[in-house]
C-alpha positions in Angstrom: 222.2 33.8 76.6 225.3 35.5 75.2 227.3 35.4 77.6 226.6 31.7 77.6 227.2 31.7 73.9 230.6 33.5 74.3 231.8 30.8 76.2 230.7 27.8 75.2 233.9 27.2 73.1 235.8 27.5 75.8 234.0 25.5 78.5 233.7 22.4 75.8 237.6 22.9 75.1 237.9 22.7 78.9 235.8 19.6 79.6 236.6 17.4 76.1 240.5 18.3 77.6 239.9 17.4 81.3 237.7 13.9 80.0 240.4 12.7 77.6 243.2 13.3 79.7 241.7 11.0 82.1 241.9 8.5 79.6 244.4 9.2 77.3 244.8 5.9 75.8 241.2 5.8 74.8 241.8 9.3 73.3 244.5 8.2 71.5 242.8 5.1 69.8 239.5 6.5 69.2 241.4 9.9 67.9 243.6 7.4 65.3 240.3 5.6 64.5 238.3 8.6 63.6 240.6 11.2 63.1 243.6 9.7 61.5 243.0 10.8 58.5 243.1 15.0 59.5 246.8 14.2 60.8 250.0 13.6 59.9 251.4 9.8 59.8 247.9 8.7 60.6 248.5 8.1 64.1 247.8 10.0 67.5 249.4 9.3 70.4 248.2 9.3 74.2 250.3 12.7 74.5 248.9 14.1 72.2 245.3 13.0 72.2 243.7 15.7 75.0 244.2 18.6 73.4 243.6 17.4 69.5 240.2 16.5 70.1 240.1 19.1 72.5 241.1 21.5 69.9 238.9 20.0 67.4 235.6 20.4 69.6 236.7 24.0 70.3 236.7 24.5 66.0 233.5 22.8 65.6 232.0 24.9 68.5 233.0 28.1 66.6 232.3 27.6 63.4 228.7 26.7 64.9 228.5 29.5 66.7 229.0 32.0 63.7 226.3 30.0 62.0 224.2 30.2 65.0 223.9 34.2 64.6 224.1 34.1 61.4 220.9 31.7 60.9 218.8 34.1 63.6 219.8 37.2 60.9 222.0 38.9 64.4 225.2 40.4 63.6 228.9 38.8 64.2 230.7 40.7 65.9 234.2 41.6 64.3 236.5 39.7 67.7 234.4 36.7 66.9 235.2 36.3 62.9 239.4 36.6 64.1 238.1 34.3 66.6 236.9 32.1 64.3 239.9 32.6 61.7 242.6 31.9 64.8 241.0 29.1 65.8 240.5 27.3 62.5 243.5 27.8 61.0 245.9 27.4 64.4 243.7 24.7 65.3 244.2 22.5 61.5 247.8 23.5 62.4 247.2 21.9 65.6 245.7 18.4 64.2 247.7 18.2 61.4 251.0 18.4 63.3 250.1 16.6 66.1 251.9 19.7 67.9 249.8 21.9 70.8 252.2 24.7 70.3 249.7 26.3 67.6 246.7 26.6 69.6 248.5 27.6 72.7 249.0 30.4 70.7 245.3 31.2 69.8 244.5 32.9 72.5 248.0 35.1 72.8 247.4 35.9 69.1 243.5 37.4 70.0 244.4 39.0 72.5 246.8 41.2 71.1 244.4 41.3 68.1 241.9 43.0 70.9 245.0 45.0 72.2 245.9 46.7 68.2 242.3 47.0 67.5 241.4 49.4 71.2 245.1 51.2 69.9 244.8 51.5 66.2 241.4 52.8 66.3 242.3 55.7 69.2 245.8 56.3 68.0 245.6 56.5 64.6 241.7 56.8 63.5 240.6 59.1 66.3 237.6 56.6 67.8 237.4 55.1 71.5 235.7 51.9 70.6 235.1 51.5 74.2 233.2 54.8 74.0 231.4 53.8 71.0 229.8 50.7 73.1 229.5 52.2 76.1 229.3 55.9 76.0 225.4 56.3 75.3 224.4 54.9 78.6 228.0 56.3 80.6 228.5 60.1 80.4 232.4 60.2 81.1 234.4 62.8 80.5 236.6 62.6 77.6 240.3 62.1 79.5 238.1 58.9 81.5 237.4 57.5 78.3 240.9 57.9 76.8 242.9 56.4 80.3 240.2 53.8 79.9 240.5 52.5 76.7 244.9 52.9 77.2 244.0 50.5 80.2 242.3 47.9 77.8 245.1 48.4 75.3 247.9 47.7 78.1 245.6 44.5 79.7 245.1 42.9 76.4 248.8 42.9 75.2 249.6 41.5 79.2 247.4 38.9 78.8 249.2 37.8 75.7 252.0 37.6 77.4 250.8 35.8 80.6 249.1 32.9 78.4 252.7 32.5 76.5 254.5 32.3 79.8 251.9 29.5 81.3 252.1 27.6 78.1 255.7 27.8 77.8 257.0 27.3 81.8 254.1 24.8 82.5 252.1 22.1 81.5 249.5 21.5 78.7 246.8 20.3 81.8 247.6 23.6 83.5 247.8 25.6 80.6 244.1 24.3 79.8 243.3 25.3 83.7 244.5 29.0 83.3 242.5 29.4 79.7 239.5 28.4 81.5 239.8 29.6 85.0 243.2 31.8 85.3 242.5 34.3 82.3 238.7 34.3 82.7 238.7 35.4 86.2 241.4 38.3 85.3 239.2 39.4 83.0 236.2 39.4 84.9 238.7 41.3 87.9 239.6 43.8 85.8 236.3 44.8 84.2 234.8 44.9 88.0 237.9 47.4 88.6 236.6 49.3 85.5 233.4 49.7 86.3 234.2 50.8 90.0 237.1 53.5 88.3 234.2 54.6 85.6 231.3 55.2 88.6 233.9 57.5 90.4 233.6 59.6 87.4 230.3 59.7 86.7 228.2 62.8 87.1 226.0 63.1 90.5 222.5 62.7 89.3 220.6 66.0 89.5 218.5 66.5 93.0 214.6 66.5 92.2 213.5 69.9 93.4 211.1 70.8 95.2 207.7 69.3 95.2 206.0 73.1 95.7 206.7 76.0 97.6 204.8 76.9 100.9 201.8 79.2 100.0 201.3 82.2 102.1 
């Protein structure tokens, strides 16, 4: 259920994108009919369209998926608030413009926010967040946990860089195609290679001795 809840935003962003860029000229008038009034000059045009209501679905998803947790009393996590924060205020940039540039930058932006948070809190607090989740149930050795946690602080600031590249060198249709597919699937590649790399270092479980010894 949360995983399905973490990304929800993102598959809605990805379908309301795909559906109105099929039809961008019905985008564009129903976008100027009911959303005229969010943008600038009043108007939206079939360009445009896709990714402003895209980007407006993907703020309304967010928003209700803070309230969600916050309605069942279960804690929001810290990533989701800048989440939310990014996504609002790059995504009223977005509307208001008329200009994709701002939310193309949302995800660069929490990326590196996931990035500074995996450095700040080794390097200059003294915590391995990743430890903190995960070290309870994983008995690694401290060096694991610090080349671990480096390798989330070196894959986060990457990523930021690889979604700048793909929005900058391609198109908006295939920038929306690497946010759903292209950075999910690296991230789901290279938590599989972290979990293979953290059960090379785990310790052998202890054998079970023996039942009872041979009496004379």
């Amino acid at each position: 259920m949360k995983l399905l809840l973490d990304f929800l935003p993102l598959l809605l962003f990805f379908v309301t994108f795909k559906y109105a860029d099929g039809q961008p000229d019905w985008a564009a008038a129903f976008a100027t009919e009911h959303l005229g009034f969010l943008v600038s000059g009043g108007k939206v045009g079939p360009t445009e369209a896709p990714v402003l209501l895209a980007t407006i679905v993907v703020m309304l998803a967010t928003i209700a998926q803070v309230l969600y947790l916050k309605l069942r009393r279960r804690k929001v996590d810290l990533m989701l608030w800048i989440s939310l924060g990014l996504v609002v205020t790059l995504g009223a940039a977005t509307v208001y413009f008329h200009n994709e540039t701002f939310i193309k930058w949302k995800p660069t932006m929490l990326y590196w926010a996931f990035s500074a948070a995996f450095l700040i809190s080794h390097a200059v607090m003294g915590r391995n967040l990743l430890r903190k989740m995960l070290g309870a149930e994983l008995p690694l050795p401290d060096p694991v946990w610090t080349r671990l946690n480096w390798a989330w602080v070196a894959f986060f600031a990457a990523m930021g860089f690889a979604n700048l590249y793909v929005a900058y060198s391609f198109s908006t249709e295939a920038w929306a195609n690497f946010k759903a597919f292209g950075s999910t699937g690296l991230i789901l590649l290279f938590t599989l290679g972290q979990g293979l790399y953290m059960s090379r270092h785990l310790p052998q479980e202890v054998e079970a001795p023996a039942a009872e010894e041979h009496k004379p």
